[in-house]
C-alpha positions as CSV (number, residue, x, y, z in Angstrom):
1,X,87.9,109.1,124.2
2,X,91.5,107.6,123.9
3,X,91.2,107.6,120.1
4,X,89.4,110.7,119.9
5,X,92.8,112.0,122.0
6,X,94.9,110.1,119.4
7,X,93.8,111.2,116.6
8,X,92.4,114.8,116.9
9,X,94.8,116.3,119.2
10,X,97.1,119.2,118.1
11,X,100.3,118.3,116.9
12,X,102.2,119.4,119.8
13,X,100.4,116.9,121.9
14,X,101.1,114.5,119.8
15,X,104.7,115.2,119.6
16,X,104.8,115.5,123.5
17,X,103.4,111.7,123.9
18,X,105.6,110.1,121.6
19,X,108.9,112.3,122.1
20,X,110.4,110.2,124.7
21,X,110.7,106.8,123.1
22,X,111.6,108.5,119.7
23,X,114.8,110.8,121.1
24,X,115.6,107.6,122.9
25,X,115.6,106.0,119.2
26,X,116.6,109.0,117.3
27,X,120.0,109.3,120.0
28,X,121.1,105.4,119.2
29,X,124.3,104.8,117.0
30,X,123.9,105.5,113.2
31,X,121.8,103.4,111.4
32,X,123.4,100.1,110.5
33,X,123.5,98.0,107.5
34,X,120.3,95.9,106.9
35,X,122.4,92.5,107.2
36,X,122.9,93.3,110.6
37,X,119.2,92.8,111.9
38,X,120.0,89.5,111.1
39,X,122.9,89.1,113.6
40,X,122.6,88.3,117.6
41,X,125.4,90.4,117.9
42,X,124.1,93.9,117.0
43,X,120.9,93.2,119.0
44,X,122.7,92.1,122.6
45,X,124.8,95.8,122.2
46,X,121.6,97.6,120.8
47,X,119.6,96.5,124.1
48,X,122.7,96.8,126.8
49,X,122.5,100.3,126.1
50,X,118.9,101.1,125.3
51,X,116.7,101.6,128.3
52,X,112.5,101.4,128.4
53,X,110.1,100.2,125.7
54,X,110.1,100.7,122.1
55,X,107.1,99.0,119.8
56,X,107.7,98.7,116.1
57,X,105.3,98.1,113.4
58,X,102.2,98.2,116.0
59,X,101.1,97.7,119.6
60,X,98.7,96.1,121.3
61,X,96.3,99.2,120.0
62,X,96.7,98.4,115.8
63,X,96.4,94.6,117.1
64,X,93.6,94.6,119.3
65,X,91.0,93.9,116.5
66,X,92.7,90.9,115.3
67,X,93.3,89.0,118.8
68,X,90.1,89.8,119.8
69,X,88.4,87.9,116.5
70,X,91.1,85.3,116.1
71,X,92.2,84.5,119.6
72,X,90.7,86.3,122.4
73,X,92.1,86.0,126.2
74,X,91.3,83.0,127.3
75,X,92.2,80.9,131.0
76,X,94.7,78.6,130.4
77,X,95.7,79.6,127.0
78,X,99.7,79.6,126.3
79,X,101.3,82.1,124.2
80,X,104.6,82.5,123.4
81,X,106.1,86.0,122.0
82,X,108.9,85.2,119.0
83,X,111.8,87.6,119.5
84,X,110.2,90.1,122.0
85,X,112.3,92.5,122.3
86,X,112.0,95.7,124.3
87,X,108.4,95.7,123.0
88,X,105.8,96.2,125.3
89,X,103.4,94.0,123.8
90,X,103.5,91.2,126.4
91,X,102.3,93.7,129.2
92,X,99.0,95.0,127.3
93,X,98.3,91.6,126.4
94,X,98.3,90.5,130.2
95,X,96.4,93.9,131.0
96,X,93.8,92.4,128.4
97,X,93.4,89.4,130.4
98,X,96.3,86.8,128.5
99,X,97.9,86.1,131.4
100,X,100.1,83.0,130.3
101,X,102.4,84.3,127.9
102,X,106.2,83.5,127.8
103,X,108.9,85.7,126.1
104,X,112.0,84.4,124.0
105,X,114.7,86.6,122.4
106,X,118.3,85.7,122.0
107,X,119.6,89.1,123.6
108,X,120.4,88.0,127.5
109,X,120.3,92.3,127.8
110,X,117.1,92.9,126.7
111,X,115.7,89.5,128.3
112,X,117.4,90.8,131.6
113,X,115.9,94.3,131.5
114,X,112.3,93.4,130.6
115,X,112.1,90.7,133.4
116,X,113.0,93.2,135.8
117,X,110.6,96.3,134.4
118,X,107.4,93.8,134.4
119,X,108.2,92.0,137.0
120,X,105.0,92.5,138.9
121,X,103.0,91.1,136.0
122,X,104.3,87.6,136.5
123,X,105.3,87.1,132.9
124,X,108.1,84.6,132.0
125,X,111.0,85.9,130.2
126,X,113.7,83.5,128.4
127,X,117.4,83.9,126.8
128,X,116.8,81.4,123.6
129,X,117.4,81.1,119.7
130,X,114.0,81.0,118.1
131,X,115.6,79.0,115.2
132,X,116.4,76.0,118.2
133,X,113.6,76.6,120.6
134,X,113.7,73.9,123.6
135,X,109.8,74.1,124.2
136,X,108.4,70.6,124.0
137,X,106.0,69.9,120.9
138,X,102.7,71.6,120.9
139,X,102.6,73.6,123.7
140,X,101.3,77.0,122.8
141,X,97.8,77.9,121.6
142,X,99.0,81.2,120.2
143,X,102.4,82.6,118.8
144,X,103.1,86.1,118.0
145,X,105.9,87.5,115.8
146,X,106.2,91.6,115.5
147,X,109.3,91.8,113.5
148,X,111.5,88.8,113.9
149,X,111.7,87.4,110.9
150,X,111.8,90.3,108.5
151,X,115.5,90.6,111.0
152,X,116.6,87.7,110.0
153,X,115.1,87.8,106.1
154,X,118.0,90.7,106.1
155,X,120.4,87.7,106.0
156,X,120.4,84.5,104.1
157,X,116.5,84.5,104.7
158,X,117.3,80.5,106.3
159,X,116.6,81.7,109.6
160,X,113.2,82.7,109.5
161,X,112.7,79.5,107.5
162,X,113.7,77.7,110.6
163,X,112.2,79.7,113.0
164,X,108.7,79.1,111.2
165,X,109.4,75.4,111.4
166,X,109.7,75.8,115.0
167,X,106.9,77.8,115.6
168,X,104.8,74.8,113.7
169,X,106.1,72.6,116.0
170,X,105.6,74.3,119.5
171,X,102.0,75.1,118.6
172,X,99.4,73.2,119.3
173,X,96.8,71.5,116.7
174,X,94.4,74.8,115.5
175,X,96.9,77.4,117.2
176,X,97.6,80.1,115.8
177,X,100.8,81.8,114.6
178,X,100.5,85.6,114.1
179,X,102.9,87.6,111.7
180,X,103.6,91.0,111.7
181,X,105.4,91.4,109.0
182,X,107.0,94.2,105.9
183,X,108.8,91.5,103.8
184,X,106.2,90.3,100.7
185,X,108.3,87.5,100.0
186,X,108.0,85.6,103.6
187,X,105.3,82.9,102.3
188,X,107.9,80.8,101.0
189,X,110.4,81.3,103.5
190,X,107.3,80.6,106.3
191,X,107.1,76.9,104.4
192,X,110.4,75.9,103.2
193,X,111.7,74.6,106.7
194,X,108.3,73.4,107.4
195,X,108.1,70.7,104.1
196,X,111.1,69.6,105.0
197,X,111.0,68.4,108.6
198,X,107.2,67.7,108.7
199,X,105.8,67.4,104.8
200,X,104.0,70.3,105.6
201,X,102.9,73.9,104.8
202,X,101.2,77.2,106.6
203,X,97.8,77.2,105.4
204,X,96.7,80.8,105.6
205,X,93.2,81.9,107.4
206,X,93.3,85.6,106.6
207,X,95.7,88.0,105.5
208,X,94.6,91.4,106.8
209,X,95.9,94.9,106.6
210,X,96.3,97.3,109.5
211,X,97.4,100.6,110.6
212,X,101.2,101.2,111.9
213,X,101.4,102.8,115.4
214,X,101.9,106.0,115.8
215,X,105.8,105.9,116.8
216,X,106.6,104.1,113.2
217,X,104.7,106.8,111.4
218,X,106.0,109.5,112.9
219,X,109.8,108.2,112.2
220,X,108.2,106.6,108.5
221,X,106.9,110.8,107.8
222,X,110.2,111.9,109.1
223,X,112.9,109.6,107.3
224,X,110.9,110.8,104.3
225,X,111.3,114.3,105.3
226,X,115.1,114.0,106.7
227,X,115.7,112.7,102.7
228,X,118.6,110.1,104.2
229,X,120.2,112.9,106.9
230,X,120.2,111.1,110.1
231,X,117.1,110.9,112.1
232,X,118.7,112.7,114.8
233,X,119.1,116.0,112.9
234,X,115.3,116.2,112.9
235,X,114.8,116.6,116.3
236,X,116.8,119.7,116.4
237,X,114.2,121.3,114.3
238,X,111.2,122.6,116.1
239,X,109.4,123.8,113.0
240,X,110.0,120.5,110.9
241,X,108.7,118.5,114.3
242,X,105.7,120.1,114.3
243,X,105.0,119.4,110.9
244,X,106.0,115.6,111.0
245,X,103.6,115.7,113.9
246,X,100.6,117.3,111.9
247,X,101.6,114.6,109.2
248,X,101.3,111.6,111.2
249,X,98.2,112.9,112.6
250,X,97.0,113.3,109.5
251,X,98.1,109.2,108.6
252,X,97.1,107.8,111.3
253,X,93.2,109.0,111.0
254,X,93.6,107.6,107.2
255,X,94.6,104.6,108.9
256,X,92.4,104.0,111.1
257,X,89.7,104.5,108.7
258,X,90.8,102.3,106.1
259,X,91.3,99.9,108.9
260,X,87.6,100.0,109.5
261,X,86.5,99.9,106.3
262,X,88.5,96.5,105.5
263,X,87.4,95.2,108.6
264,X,83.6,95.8,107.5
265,X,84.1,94.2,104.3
266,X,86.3,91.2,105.8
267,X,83.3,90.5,107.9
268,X,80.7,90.8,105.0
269,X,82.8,88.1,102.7
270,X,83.2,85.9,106.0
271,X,79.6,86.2,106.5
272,X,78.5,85.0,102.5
273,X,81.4,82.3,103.3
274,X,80.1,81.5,106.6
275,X,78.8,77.7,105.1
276,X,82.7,76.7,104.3
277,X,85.2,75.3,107.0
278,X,88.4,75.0,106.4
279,X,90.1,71.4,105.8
280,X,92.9,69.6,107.3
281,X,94.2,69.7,111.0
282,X,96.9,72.6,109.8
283,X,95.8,75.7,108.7
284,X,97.3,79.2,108.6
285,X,96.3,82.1,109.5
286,X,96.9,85.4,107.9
287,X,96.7,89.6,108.1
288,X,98.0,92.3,105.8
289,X,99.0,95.6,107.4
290,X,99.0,98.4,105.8
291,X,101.9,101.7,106.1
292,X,101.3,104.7,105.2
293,X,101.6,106.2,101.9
294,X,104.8,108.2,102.9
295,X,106.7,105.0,103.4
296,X,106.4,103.0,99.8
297,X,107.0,99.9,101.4
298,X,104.2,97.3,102.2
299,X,103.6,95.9,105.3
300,X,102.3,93.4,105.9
301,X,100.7,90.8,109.1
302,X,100.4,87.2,108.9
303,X,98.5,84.9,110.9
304,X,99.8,81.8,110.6
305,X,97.5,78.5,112.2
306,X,98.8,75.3,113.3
């Protein structure tokens, strides 16, 4: 019923659920340049005076599918959430029954707020560089990164190199590291840290594409629309919302059936397959995701195991 909602409603239902997180977005400082996603700096103001939850990429929603095959909740399983953000991720995890699940970000703001909003949940929430994480070795069974490292692949890229070395490091033998992820070149980055410090690389379990949520398509459709005028000027327009709205309708029902559709034939190859294991004690694990047409970029998932 939920995705019947989702998906077949008019577009000025649509608009209505989504319009509060995007003016929030849409009423934020103008855009900055891509090199300063990679800087602590512009994320510690860009939380002190943001308020609520904003998901990029996808939510728990897009994800479901691929923590439910991979990883599913579990007693006693460990995750830890890379750069989380004001994302509410963590919360529909624990509402899906992962109840161990501990937060980093280097934004003391953000860190600060989300502590005090979930409170209730009994999640744990820390201030700490991802790059220089003071977890002991192997402690996590699962990691998840929605956006992290394509931040800091908008600097010298060396960050994300040394985050995924860290990642490597806090997980546990056959954990799993989860990627969300728009930058194609990451593979290398994911593994050039890693030889270093351990003589060792990601080995990839699945690359897999899925659909965006519906709060990036509707600002992917309306960027494209907008033609490089601010994204604030769109919400001024009643006639242009309402077709943004009937557009990302329109995307995210091509989404989710594409989704299915790769899903089905994922499952077929695994099945003919089923007679291989993998070798080694580290393996990776990987996902492609998939955005919509309007936005030319590729995004993509990754899945990294330990």
């Amino acid at each position: 019923m939920e995705d019947e909602r989702q998906t077949g409603a008019a577009p000025e239902m649509l608009l209505d659920e989504l319009f509060s997180p995007l003016a929030a977005y849409s009423a934020r400082k103008p855009r900055p340049s891509s090199s300063a996603y990679a800087e602590a700096s512009y994320w510690d103001s860009r939380f002190e005076e943001q308020s609520g939850v904003f998901d990029w990429y996808a939510t728990y929603e897009e994800l479901e599918g691929l923590l439910s095959e991979f990883c599913p909740a579990s007693q006693g399983a460990r995750t830890l959430m890379v750069g989380c953000g004001n994302s509410a991720l963590s919360s529909e995890m624990h509402g899906a029954g992962y109840r161990n699940i501990v937060n980093i970000d280097i934004s003391s703001a953000v860190v600060k707020k989300m502590e005090e909003q979930f409170a209730p949940l009994g999640l744990e929430w820390r201030v700490m560089d991802a790059t220089a994480m003071t977890f002991e070795d192997c402690c996590f069974d699962l990691a998840i990164d929605k956006g992290t490292v394509d931040a800091m692949m908008c600097g010298t890229g060396e960050e994300a190199s040394r985050l995924a070395a860290e990642v490597y490091r806090a997980l546990r033998p056959g954990g799993l590291f989860i990627l969300v992820s728009h930058n194609g070149a990451r593979q290398e980055l994911l593994n050039r840290e890693l030889r270093a410090r351990f003589g060792q690389s990601w080995e990839r379990v699945e690359l897999r594409r899925c659909r965006l949520s519906a709060q990036a398509t509707f600002i992917n459709v309306m960027r494209s629309r907008l033609q490089g005028k601010p994204i604030v000027s769109g919400f001024k327009d009643p006639q242009l919302l309402k077709e943004v709205a009937t557009e990302t309708r329109r995307l995210l029902k091509q989404m989710m059936f594409l989704e299915a559709f790769r899903a089905f034939k994922a499952r077929k190859k695994r099945l003919a397959n089923s007679g291989e294991s993998a070798s080694g004690t580290e393996a990776a694990a990987g996902a492609e995701a998939s955005a919509p047409p309007i936005d030319k970029e590729e995004k993509e998932e990754e899945e990294e195991e330990e």
